[in-house]
C-alpha positions as a Markdown table, in Angstrom:
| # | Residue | x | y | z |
|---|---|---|---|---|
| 1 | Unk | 6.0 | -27.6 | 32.2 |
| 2 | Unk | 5.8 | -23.9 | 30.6 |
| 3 | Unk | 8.7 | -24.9 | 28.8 |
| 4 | Unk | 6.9 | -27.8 | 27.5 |
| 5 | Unk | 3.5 | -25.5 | 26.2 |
| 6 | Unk | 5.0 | -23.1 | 24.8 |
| 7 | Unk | 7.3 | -25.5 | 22.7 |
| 8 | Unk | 4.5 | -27.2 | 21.5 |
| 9 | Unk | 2.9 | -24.0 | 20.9 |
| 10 | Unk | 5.3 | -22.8 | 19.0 |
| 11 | Unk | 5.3 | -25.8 | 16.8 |
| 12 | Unk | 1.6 | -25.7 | 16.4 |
| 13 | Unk | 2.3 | -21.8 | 15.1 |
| 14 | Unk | 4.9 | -23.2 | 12.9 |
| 15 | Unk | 3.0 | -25.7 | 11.1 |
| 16 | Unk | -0.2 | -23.4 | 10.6 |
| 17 | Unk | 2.2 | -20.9 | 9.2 |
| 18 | Unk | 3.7 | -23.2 | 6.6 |
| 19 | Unk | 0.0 | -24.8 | 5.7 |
| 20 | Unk | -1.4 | -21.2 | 5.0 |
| 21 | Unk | 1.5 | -20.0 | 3.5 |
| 22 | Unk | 1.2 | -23.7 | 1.1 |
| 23 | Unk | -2.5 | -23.2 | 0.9 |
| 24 | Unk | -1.6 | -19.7 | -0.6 |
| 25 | Unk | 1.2 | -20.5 | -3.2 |
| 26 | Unk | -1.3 | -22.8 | -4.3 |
| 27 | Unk | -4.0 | -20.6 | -5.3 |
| 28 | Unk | -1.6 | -18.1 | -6.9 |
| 29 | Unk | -0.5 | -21.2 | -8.9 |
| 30 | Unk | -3.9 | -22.1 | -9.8 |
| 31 | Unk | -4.9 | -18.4 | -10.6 |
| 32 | Unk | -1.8 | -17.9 | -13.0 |
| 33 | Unk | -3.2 | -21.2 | -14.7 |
| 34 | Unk | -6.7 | -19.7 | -15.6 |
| 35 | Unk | -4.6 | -16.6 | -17.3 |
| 36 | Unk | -2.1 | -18.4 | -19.1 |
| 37 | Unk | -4.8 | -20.5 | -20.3 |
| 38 | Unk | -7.3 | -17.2 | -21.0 |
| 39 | Unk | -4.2 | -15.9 | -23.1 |
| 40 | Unk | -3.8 | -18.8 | -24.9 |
| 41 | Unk | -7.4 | -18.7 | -25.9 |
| 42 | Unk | -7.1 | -15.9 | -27.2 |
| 43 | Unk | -9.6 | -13.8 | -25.0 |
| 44 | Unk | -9.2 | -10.1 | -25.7 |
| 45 | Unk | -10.1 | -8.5 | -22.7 |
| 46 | Unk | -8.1 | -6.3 | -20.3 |
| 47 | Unk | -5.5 | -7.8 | -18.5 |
| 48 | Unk | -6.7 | -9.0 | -14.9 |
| 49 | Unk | -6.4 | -7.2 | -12.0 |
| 50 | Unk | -4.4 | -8.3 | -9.0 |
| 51 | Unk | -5.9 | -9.8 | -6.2 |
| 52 | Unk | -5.9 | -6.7 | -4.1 |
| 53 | Unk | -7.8 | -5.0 | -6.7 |
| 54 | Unk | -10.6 | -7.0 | -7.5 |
| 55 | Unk | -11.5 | -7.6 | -3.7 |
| 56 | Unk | -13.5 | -4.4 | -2.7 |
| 57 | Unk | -12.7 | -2.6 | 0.2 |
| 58 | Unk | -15.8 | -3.0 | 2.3 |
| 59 | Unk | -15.1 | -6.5 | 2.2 |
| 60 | Unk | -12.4 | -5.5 | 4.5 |
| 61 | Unk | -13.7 | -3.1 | 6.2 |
| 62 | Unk | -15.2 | -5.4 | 9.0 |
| 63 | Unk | -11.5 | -6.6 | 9.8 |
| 64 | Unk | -9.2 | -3.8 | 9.3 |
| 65 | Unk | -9.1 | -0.1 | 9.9 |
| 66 | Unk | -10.4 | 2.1 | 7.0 |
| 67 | Unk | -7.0 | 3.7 | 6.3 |
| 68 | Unk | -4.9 | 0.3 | 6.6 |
| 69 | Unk | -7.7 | -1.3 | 4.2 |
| 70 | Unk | -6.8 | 1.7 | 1.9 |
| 71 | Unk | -3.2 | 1.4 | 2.1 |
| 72 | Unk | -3.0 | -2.3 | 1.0 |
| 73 | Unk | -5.3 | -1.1 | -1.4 |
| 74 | Unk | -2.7 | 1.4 | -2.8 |
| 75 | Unk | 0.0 | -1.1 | -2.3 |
| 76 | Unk | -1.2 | -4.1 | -4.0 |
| 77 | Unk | -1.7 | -6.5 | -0.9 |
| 78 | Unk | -4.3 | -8.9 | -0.9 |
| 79 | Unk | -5.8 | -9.5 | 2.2 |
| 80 | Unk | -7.2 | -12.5 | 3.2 |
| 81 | Unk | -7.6 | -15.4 | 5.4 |
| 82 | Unk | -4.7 | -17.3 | 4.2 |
| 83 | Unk | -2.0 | -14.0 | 4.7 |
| 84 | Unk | -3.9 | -12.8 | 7.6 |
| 85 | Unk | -3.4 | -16.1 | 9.6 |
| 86 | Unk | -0.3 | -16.8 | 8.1 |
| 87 | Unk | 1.4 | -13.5 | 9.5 |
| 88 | Unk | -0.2 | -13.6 | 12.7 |
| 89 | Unk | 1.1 | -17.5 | 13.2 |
| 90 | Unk | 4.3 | -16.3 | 12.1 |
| 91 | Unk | 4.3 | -13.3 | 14.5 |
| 92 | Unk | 3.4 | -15.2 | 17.4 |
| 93 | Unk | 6.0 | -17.8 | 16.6 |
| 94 | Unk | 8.8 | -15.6 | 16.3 |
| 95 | Unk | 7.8 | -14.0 | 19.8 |
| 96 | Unk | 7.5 | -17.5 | 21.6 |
| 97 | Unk | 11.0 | -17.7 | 20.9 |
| 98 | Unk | 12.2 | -15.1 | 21.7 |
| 99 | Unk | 10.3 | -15.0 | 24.8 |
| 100 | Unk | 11.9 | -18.3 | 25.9 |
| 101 | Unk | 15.1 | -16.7 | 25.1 |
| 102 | Unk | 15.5 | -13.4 | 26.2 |
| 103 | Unk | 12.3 | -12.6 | 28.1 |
| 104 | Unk | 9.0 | -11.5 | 27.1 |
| 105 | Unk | 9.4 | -7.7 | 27.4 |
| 106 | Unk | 12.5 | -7.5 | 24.8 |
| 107 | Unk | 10.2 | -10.0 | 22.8 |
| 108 | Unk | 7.4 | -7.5 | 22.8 |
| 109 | Unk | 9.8 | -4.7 | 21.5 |
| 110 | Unk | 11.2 | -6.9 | 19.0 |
| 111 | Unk | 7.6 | -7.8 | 17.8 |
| 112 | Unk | 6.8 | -4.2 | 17.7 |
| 113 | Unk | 9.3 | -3.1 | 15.9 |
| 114 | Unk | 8.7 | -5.7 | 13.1 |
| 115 | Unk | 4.9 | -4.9 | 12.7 |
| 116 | Unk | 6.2 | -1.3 | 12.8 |
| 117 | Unk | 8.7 | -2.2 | 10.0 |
| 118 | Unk | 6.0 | -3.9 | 8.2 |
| 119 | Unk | 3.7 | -0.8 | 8.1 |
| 120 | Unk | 6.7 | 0.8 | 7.0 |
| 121 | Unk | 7.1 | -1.1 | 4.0 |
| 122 | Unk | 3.5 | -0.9 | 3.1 |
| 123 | Unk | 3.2 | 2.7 | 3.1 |
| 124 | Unk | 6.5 | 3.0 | 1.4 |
| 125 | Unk | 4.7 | 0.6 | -1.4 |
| 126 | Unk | 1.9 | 2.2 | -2.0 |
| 127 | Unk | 3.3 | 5.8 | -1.6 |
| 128 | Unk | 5.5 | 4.9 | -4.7 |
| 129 | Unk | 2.7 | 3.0 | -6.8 |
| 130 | Unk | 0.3 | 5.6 | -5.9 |
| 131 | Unk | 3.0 | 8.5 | -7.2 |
| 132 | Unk | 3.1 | 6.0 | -10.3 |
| 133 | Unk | -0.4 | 6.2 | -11.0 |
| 134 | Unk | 0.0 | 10.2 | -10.9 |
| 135 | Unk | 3.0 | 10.9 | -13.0 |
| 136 | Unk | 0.8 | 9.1 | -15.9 |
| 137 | Unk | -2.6 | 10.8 | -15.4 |
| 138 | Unk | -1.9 | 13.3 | -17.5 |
| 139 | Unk | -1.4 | 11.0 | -20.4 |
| 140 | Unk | -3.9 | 8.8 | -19.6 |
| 141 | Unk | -6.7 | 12.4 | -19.6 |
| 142 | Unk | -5.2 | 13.3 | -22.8 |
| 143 | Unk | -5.8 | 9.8 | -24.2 |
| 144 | Unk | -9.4 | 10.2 | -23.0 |
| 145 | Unk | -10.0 | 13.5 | -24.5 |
| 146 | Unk | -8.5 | 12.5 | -27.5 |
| 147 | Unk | -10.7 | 9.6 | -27.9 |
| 148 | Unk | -13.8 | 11.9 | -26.7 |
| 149 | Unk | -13.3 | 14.2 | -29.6 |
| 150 | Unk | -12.9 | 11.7 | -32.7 |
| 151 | Unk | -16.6 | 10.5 | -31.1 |
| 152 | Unk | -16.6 | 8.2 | -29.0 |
| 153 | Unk | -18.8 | 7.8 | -26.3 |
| 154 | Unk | -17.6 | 7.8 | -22.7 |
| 155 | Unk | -17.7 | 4.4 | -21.4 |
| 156 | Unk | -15.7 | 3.5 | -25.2 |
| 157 | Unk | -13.4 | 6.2 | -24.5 |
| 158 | Unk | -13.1 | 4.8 | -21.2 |
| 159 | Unk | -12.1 | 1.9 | -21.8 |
| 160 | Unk | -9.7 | 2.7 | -25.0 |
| 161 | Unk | -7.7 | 4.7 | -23.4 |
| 162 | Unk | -7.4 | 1.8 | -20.6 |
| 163 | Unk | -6.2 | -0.2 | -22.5 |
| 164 | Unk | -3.5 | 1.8 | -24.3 |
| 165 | Unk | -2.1 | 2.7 | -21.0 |
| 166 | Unk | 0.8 | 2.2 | -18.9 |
| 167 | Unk | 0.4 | -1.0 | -17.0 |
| 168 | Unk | 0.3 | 0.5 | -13.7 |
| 169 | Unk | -2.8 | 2.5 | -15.4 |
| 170 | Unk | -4.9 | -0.8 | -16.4 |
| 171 | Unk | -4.4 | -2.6 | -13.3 |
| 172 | Unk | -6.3 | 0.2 | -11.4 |
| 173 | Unk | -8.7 | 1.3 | -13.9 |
| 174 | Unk | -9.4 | -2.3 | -15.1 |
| 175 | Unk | -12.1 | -3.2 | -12.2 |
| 176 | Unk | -13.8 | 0.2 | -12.7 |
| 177 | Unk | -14.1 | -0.8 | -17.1 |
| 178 | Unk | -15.4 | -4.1 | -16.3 |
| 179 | Unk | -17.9 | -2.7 | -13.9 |
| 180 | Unk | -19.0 | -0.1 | -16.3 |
| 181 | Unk | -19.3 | -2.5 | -18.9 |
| 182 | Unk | -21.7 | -4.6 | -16.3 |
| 183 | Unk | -23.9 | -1.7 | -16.4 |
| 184 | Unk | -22.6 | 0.7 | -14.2 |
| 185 | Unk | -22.8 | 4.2 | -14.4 |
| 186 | Unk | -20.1 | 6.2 | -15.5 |
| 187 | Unk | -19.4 | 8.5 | -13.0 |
| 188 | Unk | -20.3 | 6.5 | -9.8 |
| 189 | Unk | -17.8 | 3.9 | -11.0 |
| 190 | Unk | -15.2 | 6.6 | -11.5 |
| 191 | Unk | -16.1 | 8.0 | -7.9 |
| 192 | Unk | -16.0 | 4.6 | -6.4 |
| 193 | Unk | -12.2 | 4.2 | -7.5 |
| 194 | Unk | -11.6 | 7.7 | -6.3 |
| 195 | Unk | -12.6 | 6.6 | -2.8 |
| 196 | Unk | -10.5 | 3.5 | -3.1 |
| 197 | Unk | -7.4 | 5.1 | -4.1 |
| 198 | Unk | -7.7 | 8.8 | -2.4 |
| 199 | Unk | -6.2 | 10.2 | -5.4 |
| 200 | Unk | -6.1 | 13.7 | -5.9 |
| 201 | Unk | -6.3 | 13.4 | -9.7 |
| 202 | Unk | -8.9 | 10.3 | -10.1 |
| 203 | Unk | -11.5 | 12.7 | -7.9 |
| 204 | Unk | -10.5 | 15.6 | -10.2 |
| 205 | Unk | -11.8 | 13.0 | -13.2 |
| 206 | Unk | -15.0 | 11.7 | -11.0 |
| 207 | Unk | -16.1 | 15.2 | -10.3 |
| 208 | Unk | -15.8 | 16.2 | -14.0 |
| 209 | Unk | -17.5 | 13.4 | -15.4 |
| 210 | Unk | -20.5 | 13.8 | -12.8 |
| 211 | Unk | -20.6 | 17.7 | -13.3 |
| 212 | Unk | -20.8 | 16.9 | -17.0 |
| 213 | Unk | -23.2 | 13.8 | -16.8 |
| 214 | Unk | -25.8 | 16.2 | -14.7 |
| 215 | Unk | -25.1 | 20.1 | -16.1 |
| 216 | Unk | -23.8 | 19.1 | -19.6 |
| 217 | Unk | -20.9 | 21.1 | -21.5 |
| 218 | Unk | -18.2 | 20.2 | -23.5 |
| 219 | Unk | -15.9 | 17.5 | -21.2 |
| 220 | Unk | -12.8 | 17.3 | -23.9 |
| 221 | Unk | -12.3 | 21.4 | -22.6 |
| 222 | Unk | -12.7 | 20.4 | -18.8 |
| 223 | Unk | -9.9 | 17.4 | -19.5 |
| 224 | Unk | -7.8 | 19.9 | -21.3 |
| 225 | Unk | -8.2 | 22.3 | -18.2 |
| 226 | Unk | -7.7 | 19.1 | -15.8 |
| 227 | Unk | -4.2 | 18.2 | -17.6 |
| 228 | Unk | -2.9 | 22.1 | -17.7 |
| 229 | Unk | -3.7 | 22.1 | -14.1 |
| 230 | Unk | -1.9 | 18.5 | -13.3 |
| 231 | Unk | 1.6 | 20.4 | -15.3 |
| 232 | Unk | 1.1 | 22.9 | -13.0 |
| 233 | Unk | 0.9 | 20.7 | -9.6 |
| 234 | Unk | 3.6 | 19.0 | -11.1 |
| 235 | Unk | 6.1 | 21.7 | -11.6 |
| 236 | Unk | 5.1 | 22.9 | -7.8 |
| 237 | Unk | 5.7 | 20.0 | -6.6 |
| 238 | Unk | 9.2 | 19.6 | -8.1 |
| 239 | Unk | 10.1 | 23.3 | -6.4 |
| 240 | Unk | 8.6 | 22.4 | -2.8 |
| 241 | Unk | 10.6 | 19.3 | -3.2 |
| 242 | Unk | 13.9 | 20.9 | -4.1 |
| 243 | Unk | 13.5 | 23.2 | -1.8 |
| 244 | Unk | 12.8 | 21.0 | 1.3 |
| 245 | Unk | 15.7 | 18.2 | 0.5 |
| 246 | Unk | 17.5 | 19.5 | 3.1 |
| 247 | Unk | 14.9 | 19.4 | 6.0 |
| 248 | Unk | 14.1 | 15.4 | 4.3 |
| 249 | Unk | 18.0 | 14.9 | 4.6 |
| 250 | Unk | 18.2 | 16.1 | 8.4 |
| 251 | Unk | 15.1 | 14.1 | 9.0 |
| 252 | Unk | 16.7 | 10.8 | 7.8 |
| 253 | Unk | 19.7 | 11.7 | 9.8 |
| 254 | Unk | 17.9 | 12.0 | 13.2 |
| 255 | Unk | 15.7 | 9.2 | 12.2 |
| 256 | Unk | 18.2 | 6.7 | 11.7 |
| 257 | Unk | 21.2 | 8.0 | 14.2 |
| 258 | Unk | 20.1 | 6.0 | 17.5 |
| 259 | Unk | 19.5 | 3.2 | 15.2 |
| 260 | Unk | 23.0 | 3.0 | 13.7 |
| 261 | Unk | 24.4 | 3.8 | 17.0 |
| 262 | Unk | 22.9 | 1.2 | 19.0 |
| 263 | Unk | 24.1 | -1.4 | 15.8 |
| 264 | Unk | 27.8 | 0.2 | 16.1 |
| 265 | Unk | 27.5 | -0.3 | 20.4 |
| 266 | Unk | 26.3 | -3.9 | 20.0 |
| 267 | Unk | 28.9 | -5.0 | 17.8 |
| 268 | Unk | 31.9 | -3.1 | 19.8 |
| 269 | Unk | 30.7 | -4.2 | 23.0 |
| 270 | Unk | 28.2 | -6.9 | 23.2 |
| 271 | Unk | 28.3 | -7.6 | 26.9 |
| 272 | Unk | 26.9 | -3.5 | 27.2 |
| 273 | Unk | 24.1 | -4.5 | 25.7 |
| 274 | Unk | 23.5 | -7.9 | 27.7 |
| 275 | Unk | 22.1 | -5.2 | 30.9 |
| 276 | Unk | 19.0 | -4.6 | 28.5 |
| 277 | Unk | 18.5 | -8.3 | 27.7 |
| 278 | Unk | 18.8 | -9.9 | 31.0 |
| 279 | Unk | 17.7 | -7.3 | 33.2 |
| 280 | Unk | 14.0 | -5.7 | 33.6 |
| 281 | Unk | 15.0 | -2.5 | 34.0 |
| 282 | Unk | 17.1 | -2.5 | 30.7 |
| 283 | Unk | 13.3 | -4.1 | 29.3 |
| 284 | Unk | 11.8 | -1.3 | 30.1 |
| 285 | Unk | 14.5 | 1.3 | 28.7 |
| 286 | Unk | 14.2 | -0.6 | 25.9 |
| 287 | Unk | 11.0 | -0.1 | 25.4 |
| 288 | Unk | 10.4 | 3.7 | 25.9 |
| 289 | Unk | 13.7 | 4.3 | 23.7 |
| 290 | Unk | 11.4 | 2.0 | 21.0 |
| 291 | Unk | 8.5 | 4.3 | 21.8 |
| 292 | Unk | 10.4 | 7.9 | 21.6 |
| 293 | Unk | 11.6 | 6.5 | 18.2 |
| 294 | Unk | 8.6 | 6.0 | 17.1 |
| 295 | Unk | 6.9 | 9.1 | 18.0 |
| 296 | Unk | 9.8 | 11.0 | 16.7 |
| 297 | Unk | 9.5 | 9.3 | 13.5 |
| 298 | Unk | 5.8 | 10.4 | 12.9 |
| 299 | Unk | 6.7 | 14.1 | 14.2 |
| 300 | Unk | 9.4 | 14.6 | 11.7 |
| 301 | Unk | 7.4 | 13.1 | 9.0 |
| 302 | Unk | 4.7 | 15.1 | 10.2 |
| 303 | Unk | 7.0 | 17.9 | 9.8 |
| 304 | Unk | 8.4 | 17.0 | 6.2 |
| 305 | Unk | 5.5 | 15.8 | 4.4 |
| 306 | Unk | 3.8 | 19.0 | 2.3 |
| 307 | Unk | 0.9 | 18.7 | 1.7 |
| 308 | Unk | -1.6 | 21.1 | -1.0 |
C-alpha cells in the first residue's frame, strides 16, 4: 500500500512539474512575441529588462530570505510561482524515488546536496554578472560625466549614457531610467538599485548624486574622483588576487579531494559503497561526511574571500 501512494505521488509530482514548467515556456514564448513585435515597430526605447529585473525585490521578500531574494536578483533568476513550484515538484519527485530505492536517509543527502549545488550555481552566477557590472563602471561614470559637462541635465545624462552602454550595463540600469522617467527622483532611484544589487560602486554613484542633489558642487569633478578611485580598487584587487592564488588553489584542492575520492572508490569498488546504501549506519555516515563538507566549504571560503 505505501508502495502504491507514493507511486501515485510521484506521478502527481511529475505531471505538475511538466505543466509548470509548460505553463512557463509558454509565457517566455509570449513575452519574446511582444519584443519582436515592439522591434519591429520601431519603438525606440531601451531594451527590456529581464524578468528578474523588472520584478522588485519586496515582492519577494514575503517568500524568500532577504539575501537569496538578492542573489537571484544578481543572477538574473526570475522567481515566481511557475519556477517555484516547478522546482519544488521536481525536488520532491526525485526524492520519492530515491527513497523507494535506496532509503529515505541517502535520499535526504542526495536532495541536499542538489539544493546545495543549486545555491552553488546561483552564487557562482551572480558573483560573475555582478563582477561584470563592475569592470564597466568606470566607463559607464565617464560616459555620465562626459554627458554632464556638454550640458545635459542628469536624468538625460542618465539615460544617454544607458543607452550607449555595455549590455550587461542597460539591463540593470534600464528599470531605474524608466522609473526616473515616470517621475522619480534621481537619486532615490539610483539608491534603490544600490540596495538591489549591493554594489560597492552603484552606492558610490547614489551617495554622490544625493550629496550633490542636497549640498550642490560640481558632480562631473566627484565622477572624475569616483573613476580615479575605481582604477585604484581595481589594481588592488588584481595584487590581493595574485597574491592569494595559492591559498584559492589549496582551497579547491581540499574542497574537492573527498569528492573525487569517494567517485574514484565507487567506481573501483562498488560493493564498498553498497554498506552506506543499504545499511543505517552507512546513512548516517553519510550524512555527517555531507555536513563536514559543507561546513568546510563555507570555512575555507570564509577564509579565501577578501574583502575591503
Amino acid at each position: 500500500m505505501l508502495q502504491i501512494v507514493t507511486a501515485m505521488a510521484a506521478v502527481l509530482c511529475l505531471a505538475g512539474g511538466i505543466l509548470a514548467v509548460a505553463g512557463w515556456r509558454r509565457g517566455t514564448r509570449a513575452a519574446a512575441t511582444r519584443q519582436r513585435l515592439s522591434e519591429l515597430a520601431g519603438a525606440r526605447e531601451l531594451p527590456a529588462a529581464s524578468p528578474a529585473l523588472a520584478a522588485r525585490l519586496r515582492d519577494i521578500d514575503r517568500l524568500l530570505p532577504r539575501w537569496l531574494a538578492r542573489r537571484l536578483f544578481q543572477a538574473g533568476i526570475a522567481v515566481n510561482g511557475a519556477r517555484a513550484s516547478s522546482a519544488l515538484l521536481g525536488l520532491s519527485f526525485v526524492w520519492l524515488v530515491l527513497a523507494v530505492a535506496i532509503g529515505p536517509g541517502a535520499a535526504t543527502v542526495i536532495a541536499v546536496t542538489l539544493v546545495a549545488v543549486a545555491f552553488g550555481v546561483v552564487d557562482y552566477m551572480a558573483t560573475r554578472r555582478m563582477d561584470a557590472l563592475a569592470a564597466t563602471t568606470a566607463g559607464f561614470f565617464d560616459r555620465l560625466r562626459q554627458l554632464l559637462i556638454v550640458g545635459n541635465s542628469l536624468s538625460v545624462a542618465l539615460a544617454r549614457a544607458t543607452e550607449s552602454s555595455p549590455p550587461i550595463v542597460v539591463e540593470f540600469y534600464s528599470p531605474t531610467v524608466r522609473r526616473i522617467a515616470n517621475g522619480a527622483g534621481v537619486a532615490e532611484s539610483v539608491n534603490q538599485l544600490a540596495d538591489d544589487l549591493d554594489l560597492h560602486e552603484v552606492r558610490l554613484l547614489g551617495t554622490a548624486i544625493e550629496t550633490n542633489l542636497r549640498f550642490g558642487g560640481s558632480l562631473t569633478a566627484v565622477l572624475a574622483n569616483l573613476i580615479e578611485n575605481i582604477h585604484r580598487r581595481a589594481v588592488v584587487d588584481r595584487e590581493v588576487r595574485a597574491n592569494t592564488s595559492q591559498i584559492r588553489a589549496s582551497a579547491w584542492t581540499l574542497g574537492l579531494l573527498p569528492l573525487v575520492a569517494s567517485a574514484l572508490v565507487m567506481m573501483t569498488n562498488p560493493e564498498y559503497m553498497e554498506y552506506f546504501i543499504r545499511e543505517p549506519a552507512g546513512h548516517r555516515m553519510l550524512i555527517y561526511a555531507a555536513i563536514s563538507e559543507a561546513i568546510g566549504i563555507l570555512l575555507m571560503r570564509s577564509i579565501v574571500r577578501v574583502t575591503y
